[in-house]
DRENNUKE-480136 format. One record per residue (C-alpha): x, y, z. Coordinates in steps of 0.25 Angstrom, whole numbers, plus 5000, padded with zeros to 4 digits. Layout:
XYZ;...
***
This chain:
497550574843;498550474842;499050384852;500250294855;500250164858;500850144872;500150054882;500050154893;499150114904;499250204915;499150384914;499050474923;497750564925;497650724921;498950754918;500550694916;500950744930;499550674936;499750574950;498250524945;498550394937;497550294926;497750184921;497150124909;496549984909;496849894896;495649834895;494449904886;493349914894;494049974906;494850074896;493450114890;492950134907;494250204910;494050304900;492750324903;492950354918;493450484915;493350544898;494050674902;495250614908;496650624903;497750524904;499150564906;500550484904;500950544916;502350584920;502250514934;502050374928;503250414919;502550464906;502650574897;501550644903;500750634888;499250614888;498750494887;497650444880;496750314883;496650204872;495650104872;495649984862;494649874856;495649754856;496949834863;497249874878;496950004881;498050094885;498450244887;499150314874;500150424874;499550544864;500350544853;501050674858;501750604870;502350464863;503750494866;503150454881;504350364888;503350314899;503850164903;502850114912;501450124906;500650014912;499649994922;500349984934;501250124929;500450214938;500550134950;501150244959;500150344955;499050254959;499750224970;500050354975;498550384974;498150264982;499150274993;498650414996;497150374996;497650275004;498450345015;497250445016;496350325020;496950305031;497050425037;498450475030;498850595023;499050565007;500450605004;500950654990;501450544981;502850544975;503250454964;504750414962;505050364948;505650384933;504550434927;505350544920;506050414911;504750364909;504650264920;503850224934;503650264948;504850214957;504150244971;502950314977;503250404989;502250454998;502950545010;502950545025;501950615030;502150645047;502350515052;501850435041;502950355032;503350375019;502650285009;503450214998;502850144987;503950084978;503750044963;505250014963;505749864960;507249864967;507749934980;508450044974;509150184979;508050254982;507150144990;508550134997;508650284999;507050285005;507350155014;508550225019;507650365023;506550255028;507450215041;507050365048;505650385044;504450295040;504250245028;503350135021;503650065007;502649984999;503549904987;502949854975;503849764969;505149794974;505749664982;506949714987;506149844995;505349744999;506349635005;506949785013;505749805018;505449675024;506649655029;506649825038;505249815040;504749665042;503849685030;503649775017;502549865011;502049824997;501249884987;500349834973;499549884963;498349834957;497149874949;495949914951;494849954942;495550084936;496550094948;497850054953;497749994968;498749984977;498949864988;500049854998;500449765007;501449685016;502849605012;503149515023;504549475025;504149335018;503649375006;502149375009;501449495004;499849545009;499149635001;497949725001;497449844994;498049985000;496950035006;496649915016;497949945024;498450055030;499850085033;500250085047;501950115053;502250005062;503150085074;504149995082;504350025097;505750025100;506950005092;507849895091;509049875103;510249965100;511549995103;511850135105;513250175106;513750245119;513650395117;514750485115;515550535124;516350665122;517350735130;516950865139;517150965131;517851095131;517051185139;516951305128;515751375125;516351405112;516251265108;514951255112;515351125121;516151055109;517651065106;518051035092;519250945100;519050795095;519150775110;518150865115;517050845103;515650805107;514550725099;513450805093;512350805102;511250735092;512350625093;511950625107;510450645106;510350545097;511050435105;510150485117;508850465109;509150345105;509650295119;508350335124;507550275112;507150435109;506650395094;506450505092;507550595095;508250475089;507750515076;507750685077;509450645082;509550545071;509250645058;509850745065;511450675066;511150625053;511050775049;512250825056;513050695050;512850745036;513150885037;513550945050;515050965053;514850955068;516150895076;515050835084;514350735072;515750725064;516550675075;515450575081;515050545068;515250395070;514550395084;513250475075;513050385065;513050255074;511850325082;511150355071;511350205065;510750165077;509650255078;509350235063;509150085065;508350115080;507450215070;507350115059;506750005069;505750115074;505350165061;503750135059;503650025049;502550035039;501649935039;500149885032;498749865039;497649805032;496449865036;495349785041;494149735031;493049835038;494149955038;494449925023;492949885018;492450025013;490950035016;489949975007;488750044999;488049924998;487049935011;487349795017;485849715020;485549695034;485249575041;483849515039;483049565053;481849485058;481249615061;480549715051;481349825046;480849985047;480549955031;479949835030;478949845043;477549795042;477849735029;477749605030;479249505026;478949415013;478749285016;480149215013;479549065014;479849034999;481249095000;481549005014;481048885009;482048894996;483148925006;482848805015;482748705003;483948754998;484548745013;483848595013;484548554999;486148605005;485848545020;486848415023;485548355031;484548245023;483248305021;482148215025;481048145016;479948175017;478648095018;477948125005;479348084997;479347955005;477947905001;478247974987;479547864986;478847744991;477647754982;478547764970;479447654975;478047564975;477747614962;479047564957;479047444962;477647404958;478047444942;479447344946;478547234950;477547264939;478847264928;479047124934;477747054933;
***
């Protein structure tokens, strides 16, 4: 079978429409281990990486990197991004989930926003609310764009948490509404992709860690802002008419919708809340209901719901990363740790006499004797040893002389 001759680093495993991605290490002897972890596997140029969604096959060189190939039946594949770092929000995706279920979350379904219909690469990777839990963002992208403009926008009435790769721009946001901003890395490890995250300060100054030694945690604010809330409106009486059902369609006797006034009394009353419900509910009504009550206070609707957006926005849970202590993220060892050396005889050793360790000790202390910063003393053998051959010199000097 021929092949092309494409450098092609990463695949996708069992099948073109596969979320479980490989990649192939250059070098030989871990492209030899690689294909020998799993014979019967196959490699795919998989159409979430932006790929044809040909087979692959694996090709290992003497003197040349080693690479996937395109079988000679896919070579009109467009695919732009083919290197190592191609199916980073497949592995991702897969390491986020493990992670979440670690600490006691639910895995959530991955969605992946990108071009991978023109060839190209992942834009974002999307992992929805679940309850009360936020939204999880991680973006590939390189420039604050209409669509991460688009997603801020929805972020200022539920919970969301963004961790940015590169993208300087949604960082400097993101520091600047929240105090700090979410980031994310990938790095290698033995035949996987690892994720780290970490913080942004406003400074600059980024921490790191691998993933799975924080957890996510939302950071809830007590109260919001002060305020001005603008008086409430005041209507006329109206007509008393039960055919009107307590309106008149008389500009002089038209009353405000009543979520105009629920929403003023919630926020009055720091009713969150109700605050909330009110809001999406006059946003609704703005949009498509003909009510006199809405059109003709339309004004008065959007300046409360400016002001509850922003009360909202301050209260809105802010996410945040914990690192996890060195005992919590320290997994257990199989290496049974010694115990301390007892006086007393074990259950195992009783009635057997302990070796005698007089050979090993007195090693130890001569070795302890030659690092101390105390003077050993003479002793008195080397002192008569060092007279009698001073004699003996002095005798052969005077001898030499004579």
């Amino acid at each position: 079978m021929t092949y092309d001759h494409r450098l092609v680093q990463t695949a996708t495993l069992g099948s073109r429409r596969s979320y479980d991605p490989v990649f192939l290490p250059m070098e030989r002897h871990l492209a030899l281990e690689f294909k020998e972890r799993d014979p019967e596997a196959t490699f795919w140029c998989g159409e979430l990486l932006g790929g044809c969604g040909g087979q692959l096959g694996v090709k290992v060189y003497q003197e040349k990197v080693a690479h996937f190939a395109h079988h000679s039946s896919t070579n009109q594949c467009t695919r732009q991004f083919g290197g190592i770092d191609s199916a980073d929000h497949l592995f991702a995706g897969k390491q986020v989930n493990r992670w979440l279920s670690a600490n006691g979350l639910p895995q959530r379904e991955a969605r992946f926003e990108g071009d991978f219909d023109t060839g190209g690469t992942c834009h974002r990777l999307t992992l929805p609310a679940t309850g009360e839990d936020p939204t999880i963002f991680f973006e590939f992208t390189k420039h604050l764009g209409p669509d991460v403009q688009r997603l801020l926008t929805q972020g200022l009435d539920r919970p969301q948490a963004w961790f940015v790769r590169d993208n300087s721009e949604l960082v400097q946001r993101l520091t600047r509404t929240d105090g700090h901003a979410l980031r994310f890395r990938m790095r290698t490890e033995g035949f996987e992709r690892r994720v780290d995250v970490g913080t942004t300060s406003p400074d600059g100054q980024t921490w790191w860690r691998p993933i799975e030694e924080c957890s996510l945690e939302m950071e809830h604010r007590s109260s919001p802002p002060p305020m001005a809330l603008p008086k409430p409106v005041v209507a006329p009486t109206p007509v008393p008419d039960s055919r009107n059902r307590g309106r008149s369609r008389e500009p002089g006797q038209i009353l405000p919708h009543p979520r105009i006034e629920r929403l003023h009394t919630a926020l009055k009353q720091g009713d969150w809340k109700e605050a909330r419900r009110s809001s999406d509910r006059l946003q609704w009504f703005l949009k498509g209901a003909k009510d006199i009550g809405i059109t003709h206070y339309r004004r008065e609707a959007e300046e409360l719901l400016e002001i509850s957006r922003k009360a909202l926005r301050h209260l809105m849970p802010k996410a945040t990363l914990v690192a996890h202590s060195q005992e919590r993220v320290a997994a257990p060892s199989t290496t049974p740790v010694p115990a301390p050396r007892q006086s007393q005889q074990t259950p195992k050793t009783a009635g057997i006499p302990a070796r005698p360790q007089r050979a090993k000790n007195k090693k130890q202390n001569r070795r302890k004797d030659s690092t101390s910063a105390v003077p050993a003393q003479r002793s008195e053998l080397a002192t008569k040893v060092d007279e009698n051959a001073l004699l003996k010199l002095q005798e052969r000097f005077n001898s030499q002389r004579q």
